[in-house]
C-alpha positions in Angstrom: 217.9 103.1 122.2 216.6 101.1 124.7 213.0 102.1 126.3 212.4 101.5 129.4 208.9 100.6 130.9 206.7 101.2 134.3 204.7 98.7 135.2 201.6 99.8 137.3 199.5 97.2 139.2 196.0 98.9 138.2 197.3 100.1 134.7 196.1 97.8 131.5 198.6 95.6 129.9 199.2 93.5 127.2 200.2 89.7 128.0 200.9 86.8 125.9 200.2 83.7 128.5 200.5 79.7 127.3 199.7 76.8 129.6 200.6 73.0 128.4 197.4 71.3 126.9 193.9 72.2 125.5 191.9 75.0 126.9 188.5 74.1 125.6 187.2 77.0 124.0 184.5 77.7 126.4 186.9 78.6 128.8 188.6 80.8 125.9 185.1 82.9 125.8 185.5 83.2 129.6 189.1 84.7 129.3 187.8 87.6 126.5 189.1 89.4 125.2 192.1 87.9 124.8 192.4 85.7 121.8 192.9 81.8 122.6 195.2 79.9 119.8 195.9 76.4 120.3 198.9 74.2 118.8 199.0 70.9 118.6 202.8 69.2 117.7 203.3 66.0 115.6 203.2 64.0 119.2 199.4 65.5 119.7 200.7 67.8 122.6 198.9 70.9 122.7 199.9 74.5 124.4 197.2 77.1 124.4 197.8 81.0 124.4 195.7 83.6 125.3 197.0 87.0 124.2 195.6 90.2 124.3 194.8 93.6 126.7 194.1 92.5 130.5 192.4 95.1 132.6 195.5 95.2 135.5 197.6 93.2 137.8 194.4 91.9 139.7 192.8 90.5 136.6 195.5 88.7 135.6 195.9 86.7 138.7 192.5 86.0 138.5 193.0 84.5 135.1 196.2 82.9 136.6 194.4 81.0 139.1 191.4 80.1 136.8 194.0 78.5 134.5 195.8 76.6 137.8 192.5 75.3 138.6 191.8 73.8 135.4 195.0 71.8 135.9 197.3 73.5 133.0 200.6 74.1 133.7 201.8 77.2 133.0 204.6 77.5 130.7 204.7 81.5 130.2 203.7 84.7 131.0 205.0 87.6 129.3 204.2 91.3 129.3 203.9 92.0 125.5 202.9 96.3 125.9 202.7 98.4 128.6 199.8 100.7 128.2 202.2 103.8 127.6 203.2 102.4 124.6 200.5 99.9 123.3 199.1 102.4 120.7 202.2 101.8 118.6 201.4 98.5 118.0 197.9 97.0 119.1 198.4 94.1 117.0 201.2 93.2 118.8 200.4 89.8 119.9 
């Protein structure tokens, strides 16, 4: 059976975001908590994803437009756990 969630604009989240290229990793201390993993192919093309709990709708634009003004193209942005549900599986991400 399929669950079906609310989203809420000032409820916590969990999102799994990844923009094409390096996101140094001082910017990945500005974007905690969420965890910043970067892959790098055989061709040396990178994507970075930051994963983890973001406060509500508001903070994630803000993180949005901080990654748009650092030039990195956004490739996804997906809502891992609603907060209803996010105790069944922290470690989701």
């Amino acid at each position: 059976m399929t669950t079906q969630h609310r989203f809420s604009l000032d409820q916590p989240a969990r999102y799994t975001i990844q923009v094409e290229g390096r996101l140094a990793v001082r910017w990945g201390e500005w974007f905690a908590p969420l965890t910043l993993t970067v892959v790098q192919d055989n061709d040396h093309h990178c994507v970075s994803t930051l994963c983890g709990t973001v406060a509500d709708q508001a903070a994630l634009q803000g993180m949005l437009r901080a990654l748009y003004s650092l030039g990195l193209p956004l490739l996804l942005v997906r809502c891992e756990r609603c907060r209803e549900d996010a105790s069944d599986n922290p470690s989701h991400c």
